[in-house]
N, C-alpha and C positions, 0 to 999 in steps of 0.2 A: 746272638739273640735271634728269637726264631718271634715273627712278627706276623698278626693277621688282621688283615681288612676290612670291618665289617661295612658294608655297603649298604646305600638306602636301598632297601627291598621292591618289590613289583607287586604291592597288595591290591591287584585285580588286573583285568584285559582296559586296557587305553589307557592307562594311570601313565603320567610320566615321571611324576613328582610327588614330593609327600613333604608335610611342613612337619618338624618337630616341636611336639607341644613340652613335653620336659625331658631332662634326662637323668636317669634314678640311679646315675653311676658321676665317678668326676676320677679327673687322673691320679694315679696312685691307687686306686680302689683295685682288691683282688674280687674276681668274677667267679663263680662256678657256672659250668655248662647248663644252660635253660634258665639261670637271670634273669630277669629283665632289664634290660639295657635302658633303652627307654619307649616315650610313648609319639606314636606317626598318626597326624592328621593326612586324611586324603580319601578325596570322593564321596566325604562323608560318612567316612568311616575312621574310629582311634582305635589303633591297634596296637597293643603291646608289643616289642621286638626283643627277643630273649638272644641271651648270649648264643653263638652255636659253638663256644670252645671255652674253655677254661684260661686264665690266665688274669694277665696285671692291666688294666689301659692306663695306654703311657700316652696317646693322644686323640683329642676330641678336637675333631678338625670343623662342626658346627655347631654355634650354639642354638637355645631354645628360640623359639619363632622364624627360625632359620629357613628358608625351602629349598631341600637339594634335588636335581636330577636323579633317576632313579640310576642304581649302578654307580652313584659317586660313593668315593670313600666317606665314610661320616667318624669315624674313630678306629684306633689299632690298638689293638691287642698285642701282648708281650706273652708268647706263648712258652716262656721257660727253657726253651733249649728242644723241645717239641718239633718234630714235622707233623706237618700235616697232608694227608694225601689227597692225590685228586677226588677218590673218590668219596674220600671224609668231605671233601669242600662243596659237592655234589649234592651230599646229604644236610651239610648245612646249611644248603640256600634252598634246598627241598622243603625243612622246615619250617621257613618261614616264608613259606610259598612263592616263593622267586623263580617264574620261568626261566631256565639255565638251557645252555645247550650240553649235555653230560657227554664225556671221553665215554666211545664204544666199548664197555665191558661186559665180560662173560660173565649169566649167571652163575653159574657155577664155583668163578672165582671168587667174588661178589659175596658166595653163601660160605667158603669156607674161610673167606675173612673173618666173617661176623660167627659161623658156627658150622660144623658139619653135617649136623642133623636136616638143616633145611637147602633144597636144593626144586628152583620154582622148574616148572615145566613149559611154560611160556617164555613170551620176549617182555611181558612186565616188569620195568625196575620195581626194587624195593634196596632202601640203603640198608647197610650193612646192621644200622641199630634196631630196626623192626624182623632183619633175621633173625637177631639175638632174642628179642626179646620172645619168637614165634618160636624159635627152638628152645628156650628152657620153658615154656608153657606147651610143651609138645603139641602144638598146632599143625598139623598136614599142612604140604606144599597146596591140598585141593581144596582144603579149609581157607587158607590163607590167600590162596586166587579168586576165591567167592565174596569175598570183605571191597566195598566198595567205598574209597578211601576216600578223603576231604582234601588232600593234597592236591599240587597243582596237577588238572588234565585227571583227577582222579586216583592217584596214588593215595596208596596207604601209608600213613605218616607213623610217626611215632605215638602222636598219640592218638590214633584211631586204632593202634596193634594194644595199647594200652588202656582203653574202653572197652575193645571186646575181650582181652584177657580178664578183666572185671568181669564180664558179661555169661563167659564159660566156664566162670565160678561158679554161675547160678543156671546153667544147663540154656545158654542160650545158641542156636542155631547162627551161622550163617546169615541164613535168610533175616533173625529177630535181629540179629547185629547191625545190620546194613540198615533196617527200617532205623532203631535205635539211632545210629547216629548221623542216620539224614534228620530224625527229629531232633539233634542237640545242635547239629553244624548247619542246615539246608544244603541242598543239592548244587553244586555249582553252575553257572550260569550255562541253559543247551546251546548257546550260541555264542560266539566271542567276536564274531567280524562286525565292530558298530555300523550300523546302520543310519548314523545323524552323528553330524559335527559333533567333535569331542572337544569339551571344556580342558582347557588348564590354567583356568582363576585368573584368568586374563580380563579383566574387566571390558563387560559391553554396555554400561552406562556410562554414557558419557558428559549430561546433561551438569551443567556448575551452578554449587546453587552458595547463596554466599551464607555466612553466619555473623551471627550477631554478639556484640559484647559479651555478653550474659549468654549465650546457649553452648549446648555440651555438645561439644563435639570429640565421638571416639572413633576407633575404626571397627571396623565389622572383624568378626572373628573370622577363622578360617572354612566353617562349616555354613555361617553366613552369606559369605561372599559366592560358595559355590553354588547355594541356593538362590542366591540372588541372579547370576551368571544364565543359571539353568531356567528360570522364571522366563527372562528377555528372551532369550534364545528359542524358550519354544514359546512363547507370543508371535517372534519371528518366523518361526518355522511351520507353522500351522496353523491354517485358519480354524480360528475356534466358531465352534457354535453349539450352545448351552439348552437343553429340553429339559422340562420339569412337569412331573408327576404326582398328584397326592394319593397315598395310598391306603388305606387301610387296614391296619394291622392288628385289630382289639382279639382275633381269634389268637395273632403269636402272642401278644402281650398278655393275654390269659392264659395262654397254657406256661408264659416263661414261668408269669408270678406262682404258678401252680408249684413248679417243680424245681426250680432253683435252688432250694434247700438242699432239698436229695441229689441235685445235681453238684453241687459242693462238695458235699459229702463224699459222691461214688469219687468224681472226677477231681478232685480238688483245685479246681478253681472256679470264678464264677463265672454264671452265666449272664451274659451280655446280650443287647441284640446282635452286637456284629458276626455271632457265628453265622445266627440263621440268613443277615442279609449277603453276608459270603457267599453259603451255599444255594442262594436265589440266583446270587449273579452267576455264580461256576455256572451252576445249570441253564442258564438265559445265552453267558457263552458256550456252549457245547450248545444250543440251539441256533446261534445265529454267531458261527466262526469266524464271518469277516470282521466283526469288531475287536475278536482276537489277533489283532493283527498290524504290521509299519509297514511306513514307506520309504521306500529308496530310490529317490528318484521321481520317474513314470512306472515302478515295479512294486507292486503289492507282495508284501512278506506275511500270507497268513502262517500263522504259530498254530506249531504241532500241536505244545505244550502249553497249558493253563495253567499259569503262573500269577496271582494273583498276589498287589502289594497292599500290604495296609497299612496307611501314615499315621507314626505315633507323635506328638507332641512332648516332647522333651521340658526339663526343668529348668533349662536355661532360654529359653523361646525357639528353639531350632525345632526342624521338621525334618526327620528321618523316616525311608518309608522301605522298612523289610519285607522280605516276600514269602511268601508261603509256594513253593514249587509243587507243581504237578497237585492242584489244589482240588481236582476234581477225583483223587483219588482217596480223599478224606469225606466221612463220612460228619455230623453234627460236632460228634465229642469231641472231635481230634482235628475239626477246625478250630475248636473252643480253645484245643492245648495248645497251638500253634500260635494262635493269635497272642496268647497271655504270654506263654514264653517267649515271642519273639520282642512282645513289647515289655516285658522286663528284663530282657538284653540289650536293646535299647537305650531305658532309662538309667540301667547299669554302666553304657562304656563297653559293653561285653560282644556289641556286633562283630561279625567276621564281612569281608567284604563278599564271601557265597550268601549271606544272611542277607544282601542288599542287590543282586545281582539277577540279570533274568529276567523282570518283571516283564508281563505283556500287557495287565490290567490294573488300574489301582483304585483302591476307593479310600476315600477321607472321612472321616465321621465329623461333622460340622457341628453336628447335636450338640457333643460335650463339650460344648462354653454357651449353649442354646440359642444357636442358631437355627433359625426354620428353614433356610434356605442360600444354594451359594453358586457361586461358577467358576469352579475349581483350573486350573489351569491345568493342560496336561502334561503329563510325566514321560517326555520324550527318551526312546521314540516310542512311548506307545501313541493308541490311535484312539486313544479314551479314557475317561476317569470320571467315578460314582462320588457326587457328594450326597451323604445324609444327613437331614436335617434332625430334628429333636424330635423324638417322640413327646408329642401332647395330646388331653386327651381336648375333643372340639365336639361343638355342637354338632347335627350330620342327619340331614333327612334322609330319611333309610323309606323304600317300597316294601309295604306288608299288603297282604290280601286284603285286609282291611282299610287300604288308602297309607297315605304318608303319614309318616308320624317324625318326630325330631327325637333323635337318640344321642349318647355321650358316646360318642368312640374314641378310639385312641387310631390318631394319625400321623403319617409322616412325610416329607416332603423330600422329594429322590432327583436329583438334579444331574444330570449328564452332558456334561465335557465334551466333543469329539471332535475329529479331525475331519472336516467338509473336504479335502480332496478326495478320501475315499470311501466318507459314512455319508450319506444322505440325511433330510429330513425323516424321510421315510423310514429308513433300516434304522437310526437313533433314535425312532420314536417308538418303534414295534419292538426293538431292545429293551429300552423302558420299562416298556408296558408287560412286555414279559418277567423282568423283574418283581411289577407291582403284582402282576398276576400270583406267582409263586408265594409271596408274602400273604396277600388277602386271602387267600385257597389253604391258610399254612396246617401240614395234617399234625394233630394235637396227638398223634400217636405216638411221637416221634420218642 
């Protein structure tokens, strides 16, 4: 009997551990290849883990709620009299994004395992089943070196060789592939050395509080607890200090109501404030970079990359907060698509751990439960985080040539987070105020 180990995977940089929330197999159950085996809680993220081989599980070595070490065995496979090779074993923890250290192999050999036709020109792996599938889609080794992959460090996975083969159905480029599936997967995180203590659901509250006959007492989930974990820790780690701004917005909030419809319609989803107050901030940070920016130490880490995160509020009361990478290279519409997609991934279960990775900024919409106003804690390590308040509309003495007069406008209240060892009063209030600036000034051309 020829037997395989599926191990708990490594779904991100610093993860050491992953809780299993169910498992959608039980012994005796036949597998086919790509399965799903079961589903992994960790860092705030549930991911599905699909088979990497075919076969019978003959043993589940943990069960549900269970937390294993990453690298431990979690169930075996009965793989029918089957070997399996190193490099098969390579491609299977590839898949499911498990940093591996892979046995030195020749491209070359690599390609005519999988097929003869492809043969890569670089030191780039690709497993044997994206060769196959590049050579019967006769894809060029130059084509196939251009696809910038969602795998770990960037490879091209199986199903990124299996999106753009869709994608040159319909005469898509290279170049349209890679945008494509940076907008389905996000970019993986540009930096992996953490920069601030890493959680592993180790509890830092410690306070006992007692209960009473009658009161419910349950335990926090797993997605709970890390956000509980990550709340203290950077209370701990940062002196907070909160500036707030009222701003002005009746020129966007007329031009949104104007064009929302059509905006639906072209773009198919709605228009919200948050694209435009996204792109106030993007461009407030490319104006004032140090708030883009952690700390290590006594060393300031300003970020290359504008990676902004936007916290969604989930169904079951949890707070996940995906990122829109390299956010300053999206124009209004395609913040709009980013935001919506990201946030009904989200609310679907369907985040990847690149979809939550990276961040340098984030902002909270406080509004939607109507809040006016808040002091968001920040999202270590960044060195900052946007609360918005609710748009309403308020009385507001406005100067005309003619003297003052009291007009309706529509206002909002912009609340900033930040890290006083390395944000001032000063640079967090002219941050601000650059933001509000961008909103009140907003060009209705847009």
């Amino acid at each position: 009997m020829s037997r395989f180990e599926i191990k708990m995977p490594k779904l991100g940089e610093s993860i050491t551990e992953g809780t299993i929330i169910v498992w959608n197999v039980k012994p005796g159950d036949h597998v086919e290849e790509d399965d799903v085996l079961l589903e992994v809680n960790t860092a705030k993220v549930s991911a599905e883990i699909p088979s990497p081989v075919a076969g019978t599980i003959i043993e589940i070595l943990f069960q549900e709620g269970d937390t294993a070490p990453v690298g431990t065995v979690i169930a075996i496979v009965d793989l029918g009299g089957e070997s399996v090779t190193s490099e098969e074993k390579a491609q299977v923890l590839e898949e499911i994004d498990v940093p591996v250290q892979k046995e030195t192999i020749e491209q070359v050999s690599m390609a005519e395992q999988a097929s003869s036709k492809v043969k890569t020109q670089t030191d780039k792996w690709y497993s044997p089943a994206v060769l196959r599938l590049a050579s019967e889609a006769d894809i060029s080794p130059d084509q196939l070196e251009k696809l910038q992959g969602t795998g770990y460090q960037g490879r091209v996975s199986k199903k990124d060789i299996e999106k753009y083969i869709e994608q040159k159905k319909i005469g898509a480029t290279p170049e349209v592939a890679n945008t494509l599936l940076q907008n389905d997967n996000s970019m993986k995180a540009t930096e992996s050395k953490p920069v601030a203590p890493v959680l592993e659901n180790k509890p830092v509250v410690s306070q006992t509080v007692s209960a009473g006959g009658e009161d419910l007492v349950k335990d926090m989930d797993p997605v709970r607890k890390v956000i509980a974990d990550h709340m203290v820790m950077s209370k701990k780690t940062s002196p907070h200090v909160t500036s707030v701004i009222e701003a002005d917005v009746t020129k966007l909030a007329l031009w949104r109501n104007k064009i929302k419809d059509e905006f639906f319609k072209r773009e198919g989803v709605k228009l919200t404030f948050m694209p435009a107050i996204a792109e106030a901030t993007v461009r407030a940070l490319v104006d004032f970079p140090q708030v883009n920016a952690s700390v290590d130490g006594y060393k300031i880490i300003q970020k290359k990359y504008i990676n902004v995160a936007i916290a969604v509020s989930l169904d079951n009361g949890n707070l996940i907060v995906p990122v829109i990478h390299n956010a300053n290279q999206f124009n209004l519409s395609g913040l709009a698509q980013n935001i919506d997609y990201l946030a009904t991934k989200a609310r679907s279960n369907k985040l990847t751990t690149a979809d939550i990775e990276g961040g340098t900024f984030t902002i909270t919409n406080l509004g939607s439960n109507g809040v006016l106003f808040g002091t968001p804690i920040i999202n270590q390590p960044q060195a900052a985080i946007l609360g918005v308040g609710l748009v309403e509309k308020r009385p507001s003495v406005i100067e005309t040539p003619e003297g003052d007069v009291i007009a309706i406008r529509h206002k909002v209240y912009l609340s900033l987070s930040y890290d006083h060892r390395i944000i001032d009063g000063a640079l967090g209030g002219n941050f601000l105020k650059r933001i509000a600036d961008y909103l009140e000034k907003w060009d209705d051309n847009k």
